[in-house]
C-alpha positions as CSV (number, residue, x, y, z in Angstrom):
1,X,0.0,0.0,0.0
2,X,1.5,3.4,-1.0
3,X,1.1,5.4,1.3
4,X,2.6,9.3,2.5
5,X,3.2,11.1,5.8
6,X,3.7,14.6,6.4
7,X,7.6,15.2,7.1
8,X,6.6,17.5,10.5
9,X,6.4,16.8,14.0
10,X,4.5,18.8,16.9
11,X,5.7,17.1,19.8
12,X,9.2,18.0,20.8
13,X,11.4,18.4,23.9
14,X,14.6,20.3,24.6
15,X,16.5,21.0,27.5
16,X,14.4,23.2,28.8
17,X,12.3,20.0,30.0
18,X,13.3,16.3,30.1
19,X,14.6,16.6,26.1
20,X,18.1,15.9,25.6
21,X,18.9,18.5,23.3
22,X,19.0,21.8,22.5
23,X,16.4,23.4,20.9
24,X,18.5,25.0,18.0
25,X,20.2,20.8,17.6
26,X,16.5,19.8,17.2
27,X,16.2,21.9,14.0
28,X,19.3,20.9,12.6
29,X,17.8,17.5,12.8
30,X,14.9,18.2,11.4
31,X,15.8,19.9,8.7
32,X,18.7,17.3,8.1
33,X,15.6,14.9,7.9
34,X,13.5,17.1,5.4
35,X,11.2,18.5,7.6
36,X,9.2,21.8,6.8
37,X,7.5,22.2,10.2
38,X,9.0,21.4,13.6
39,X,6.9,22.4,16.6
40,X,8.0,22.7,20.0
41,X,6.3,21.7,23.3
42,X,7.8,22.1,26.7
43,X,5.9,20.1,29.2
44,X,4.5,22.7,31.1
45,X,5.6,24.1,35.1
46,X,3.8,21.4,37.6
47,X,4.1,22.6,40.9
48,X,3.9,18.9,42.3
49,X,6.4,17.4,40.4
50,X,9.3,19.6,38.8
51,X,11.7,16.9,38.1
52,X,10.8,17.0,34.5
53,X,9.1,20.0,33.6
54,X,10.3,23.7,32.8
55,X,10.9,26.0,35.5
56,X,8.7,28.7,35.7
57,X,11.7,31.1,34.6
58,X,12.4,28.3,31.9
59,X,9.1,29.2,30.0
60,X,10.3,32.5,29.6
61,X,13.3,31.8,28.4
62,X,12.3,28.8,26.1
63,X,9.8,30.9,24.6
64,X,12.2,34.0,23.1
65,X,14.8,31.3,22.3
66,X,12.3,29.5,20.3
67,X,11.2,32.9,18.9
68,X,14.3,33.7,18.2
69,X,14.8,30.5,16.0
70,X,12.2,30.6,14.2
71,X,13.2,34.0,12.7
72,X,16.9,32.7,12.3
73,X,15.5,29.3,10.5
74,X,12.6,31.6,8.0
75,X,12.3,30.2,5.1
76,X,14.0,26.8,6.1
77,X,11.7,25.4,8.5
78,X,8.3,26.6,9.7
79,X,9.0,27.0,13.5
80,X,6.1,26.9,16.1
81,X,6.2,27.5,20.1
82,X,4.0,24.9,21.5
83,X,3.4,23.9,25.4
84,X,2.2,20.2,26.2
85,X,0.2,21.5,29.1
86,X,-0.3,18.7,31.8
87,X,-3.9,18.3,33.1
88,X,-2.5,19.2,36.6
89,X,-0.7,22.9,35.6
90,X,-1.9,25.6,36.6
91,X,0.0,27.7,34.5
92,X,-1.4,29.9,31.3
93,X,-1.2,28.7,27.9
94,X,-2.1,32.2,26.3
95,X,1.8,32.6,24.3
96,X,1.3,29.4,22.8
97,X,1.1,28.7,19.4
98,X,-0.7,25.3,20.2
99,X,-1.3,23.5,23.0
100,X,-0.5,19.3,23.5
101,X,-3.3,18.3,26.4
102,X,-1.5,15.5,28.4
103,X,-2.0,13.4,31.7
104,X,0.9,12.0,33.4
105,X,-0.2,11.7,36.6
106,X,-3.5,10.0,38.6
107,X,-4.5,12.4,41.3
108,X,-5.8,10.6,44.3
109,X,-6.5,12.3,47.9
110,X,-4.7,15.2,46.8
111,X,-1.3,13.0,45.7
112,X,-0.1,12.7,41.9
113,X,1.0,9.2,40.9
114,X,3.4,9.1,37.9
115,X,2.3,6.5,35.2
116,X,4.9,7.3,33.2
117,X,7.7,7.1,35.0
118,X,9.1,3.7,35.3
119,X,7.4,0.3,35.8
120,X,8.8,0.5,39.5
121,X,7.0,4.0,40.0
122,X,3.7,2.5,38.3
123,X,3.9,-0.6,40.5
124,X,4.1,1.7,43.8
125,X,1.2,4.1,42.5
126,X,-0.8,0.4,42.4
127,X,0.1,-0.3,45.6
128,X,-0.2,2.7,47.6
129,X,-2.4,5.0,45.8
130,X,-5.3,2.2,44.7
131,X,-4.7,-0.6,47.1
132,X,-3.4,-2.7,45.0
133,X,-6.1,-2.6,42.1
134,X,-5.0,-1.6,38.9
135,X,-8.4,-1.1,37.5
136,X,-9.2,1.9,40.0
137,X,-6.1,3.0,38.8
138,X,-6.8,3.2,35.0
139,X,-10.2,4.3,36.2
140,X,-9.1,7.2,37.7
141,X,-6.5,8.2,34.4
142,X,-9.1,8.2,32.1
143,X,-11.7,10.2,34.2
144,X,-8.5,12.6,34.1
145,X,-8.1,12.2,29.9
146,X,-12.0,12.9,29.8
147,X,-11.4,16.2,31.1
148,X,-7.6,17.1,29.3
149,X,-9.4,19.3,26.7
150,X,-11.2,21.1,29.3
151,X,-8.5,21.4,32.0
152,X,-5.7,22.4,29.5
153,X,-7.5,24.0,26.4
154,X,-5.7,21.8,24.6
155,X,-5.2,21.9,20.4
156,X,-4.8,18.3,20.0
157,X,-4.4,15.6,22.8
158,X,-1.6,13.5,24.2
159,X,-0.7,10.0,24.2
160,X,-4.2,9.0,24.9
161,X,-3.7,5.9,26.7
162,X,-0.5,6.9,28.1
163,X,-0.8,4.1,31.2
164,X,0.4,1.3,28.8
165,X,3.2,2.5,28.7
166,X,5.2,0.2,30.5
167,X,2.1,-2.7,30.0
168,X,3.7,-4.7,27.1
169,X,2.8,-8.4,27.4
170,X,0.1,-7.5,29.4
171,X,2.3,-6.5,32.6
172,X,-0.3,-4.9,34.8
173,X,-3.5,-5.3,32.8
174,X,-5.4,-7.1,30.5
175,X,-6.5,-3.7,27.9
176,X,-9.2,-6.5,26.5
177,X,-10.6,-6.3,30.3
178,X,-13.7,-4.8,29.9
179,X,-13.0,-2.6,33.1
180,X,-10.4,-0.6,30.7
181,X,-12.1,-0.4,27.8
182,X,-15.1,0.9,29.2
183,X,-12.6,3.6,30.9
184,X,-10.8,4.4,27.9
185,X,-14.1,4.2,25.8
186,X,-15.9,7.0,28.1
187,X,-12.9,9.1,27.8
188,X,-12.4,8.8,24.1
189,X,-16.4,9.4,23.2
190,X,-16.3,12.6,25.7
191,X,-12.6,13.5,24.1
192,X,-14.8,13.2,20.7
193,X,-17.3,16.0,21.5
194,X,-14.4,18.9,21.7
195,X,-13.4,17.8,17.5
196,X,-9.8,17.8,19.1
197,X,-7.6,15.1,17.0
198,X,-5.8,12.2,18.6
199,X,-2.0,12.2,18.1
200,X,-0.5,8.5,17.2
201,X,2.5,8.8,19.5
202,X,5.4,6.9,18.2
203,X,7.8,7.9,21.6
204,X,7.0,4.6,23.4
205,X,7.8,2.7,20.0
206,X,11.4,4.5,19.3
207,X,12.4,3.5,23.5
208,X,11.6,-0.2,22.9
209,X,9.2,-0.2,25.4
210,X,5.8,-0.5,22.9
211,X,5.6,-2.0,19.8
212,X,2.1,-0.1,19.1
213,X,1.8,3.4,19.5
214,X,-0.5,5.7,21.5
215,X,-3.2,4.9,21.0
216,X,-2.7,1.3,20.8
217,X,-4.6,-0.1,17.5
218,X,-7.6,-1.4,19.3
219,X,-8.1,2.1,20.1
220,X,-7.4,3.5,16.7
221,X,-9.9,1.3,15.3
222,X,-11.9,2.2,17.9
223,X,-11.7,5.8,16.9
224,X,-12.0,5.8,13.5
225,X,-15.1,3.9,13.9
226,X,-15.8,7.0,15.6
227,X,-14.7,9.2,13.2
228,X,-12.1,11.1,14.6
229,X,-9.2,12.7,13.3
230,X,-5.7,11.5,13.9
231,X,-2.1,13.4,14.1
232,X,1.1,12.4,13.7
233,X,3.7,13.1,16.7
234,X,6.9,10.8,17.8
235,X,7.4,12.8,21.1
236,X,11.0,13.2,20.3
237,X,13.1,14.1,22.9
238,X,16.5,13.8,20.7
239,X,17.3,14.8,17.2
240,X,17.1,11.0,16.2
241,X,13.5,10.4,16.8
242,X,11.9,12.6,14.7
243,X,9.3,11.4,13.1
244,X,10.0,7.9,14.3
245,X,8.1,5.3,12.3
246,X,5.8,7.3,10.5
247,X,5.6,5.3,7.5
248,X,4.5,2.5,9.8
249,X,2.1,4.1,11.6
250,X,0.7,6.3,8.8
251,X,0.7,2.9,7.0
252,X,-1.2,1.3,10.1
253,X,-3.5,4.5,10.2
254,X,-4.7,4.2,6.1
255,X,-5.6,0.3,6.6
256,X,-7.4,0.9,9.6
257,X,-9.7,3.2,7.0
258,X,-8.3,7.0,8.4
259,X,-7.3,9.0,4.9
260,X,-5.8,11.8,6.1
261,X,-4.1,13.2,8.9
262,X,-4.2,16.8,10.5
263,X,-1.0,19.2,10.3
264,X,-0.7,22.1,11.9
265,X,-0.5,25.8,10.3
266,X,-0.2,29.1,11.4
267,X,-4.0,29.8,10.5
268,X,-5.0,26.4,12.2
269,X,-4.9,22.2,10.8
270,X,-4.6,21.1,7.6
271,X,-5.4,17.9,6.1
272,X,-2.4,16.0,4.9
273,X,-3.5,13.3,2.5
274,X,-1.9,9.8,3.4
């Protein structure tokens, strides 16, 4: 099956966050790659966890440095200054070009539980925050994803099912288990009524730890047969990822039945044609 994918990406770290590189390295790699639209998006200041966020004097500073870029690179590369706002932040996302809504953490009795952080961290969050019931957990995560559009005004939403992460081989959970599809299902059919698109994330997939992306493709099919609109992103955090495995998942994406993807202009989305 031929089959095309947009040479951009709209979900990228720097150092400014967890990313590993510059922001200025990033769009030498991209436009090594051929890309002719990098967007950035620094996870956003949360008070209860800063070990991988921006500092709140960060954001300032990432956002004339990206500015600043994007003037240097005109005519290269179409630069954009994006936030991926965690559902927990309090912070504003009015300089944004664009906004990635994301959960990372289950809030329970006023503590944040990590999902993301490492199967250890995930295990503890089981333990401790959900007695030991993994169900209550992805319970509570997708109550929280029903509400990312909401909480974070977000312009396209994050690694939907994000608490898979570290689930390959069916680890923790069984994502058959009707107790989490009918989670994720309520989350994705409110998600629906905002007309946000999904992105397929393709971070997990370049770390070895998922050989689907976000969503997984039980969910895609799931949401196409709701018809909703798809973006790519591969969550890079280094030069090399960028647009990790799009062919495959743009491929995965055109048999399932989607037929284009949205892209993201300075006047709003496009639709890329796969």
């Amino acid at each position: 099956m031929n089959v095309k994918f947009p040479k951009m990406n709209f979900h990228t770290h720097t150092t400014y966050c967890d990313g590993k590189e510059s922001a200025e390295s990033m769009i030498q790699a991209a436009l090594a790659k051929g890309f002719t639209r990098l967007g950035f998006s620094g996870h956003s200041y949360t008070a209860y966890d800063e070990s991988y966020c921006m500092s709140k004097a960060g954001v300032e500073s990432y956002i004339k440095e990206v500015r600043e870029l994007a003037k240097k690179y005109e005519g290269q590369i179409e630069i954009f200054c994006g936030i991926e706002q965690d559902d927990g932040s309090t912070e504003s996302v009015m300089p944004f070009d664009y906004v990635i809504g994301s959960v990372h953490c289950v809030e329970k009795d006023g503590i944040y539980y990590c999902v993301d952080e490492s199967p250890e961290v995930l295990e503890k969050a089981i333990r401790e925050g959900f007695g030991g019931d993994v169900y209550a957990l992805i319970k509570r995560f997708f109550e929280q994803e029903a509400e990312v559009v909401a909480r974070t005004h977000a312009t396209f939403i994050g690694h939907f099912d994000l608490v898979t992460k570290f689930n390959e081989g069916n680890r923790f959970f069984d994502p058959l288990d009707k107790r989490y599809r009918n989670a994720a299902l309520l989350a994705m059919d409110a998600l629906l009524e905002t007309g946000c698109p999904f992105e397929i994330n393709t971070g997990a997939m370049y770390r070895g730890l998922r050989k689907e992306p976000y969503p997984s493709i039980q969910m895609l099919k799931e949401l196409y047969a709701r018809k909703g609109e798809i973006l790519l992103s591969s969550d890079s955090h280094d030069g090399e990822s960028l647009g990790f495995a799009f062919g495959e998942v743009a491929r995965l994406a055109k048999e399932i039945g989607f037929r284009t993807v949205k892209v993201l202009s300075k006047a709003g989305f496009e639709d890329f044609v796969l």
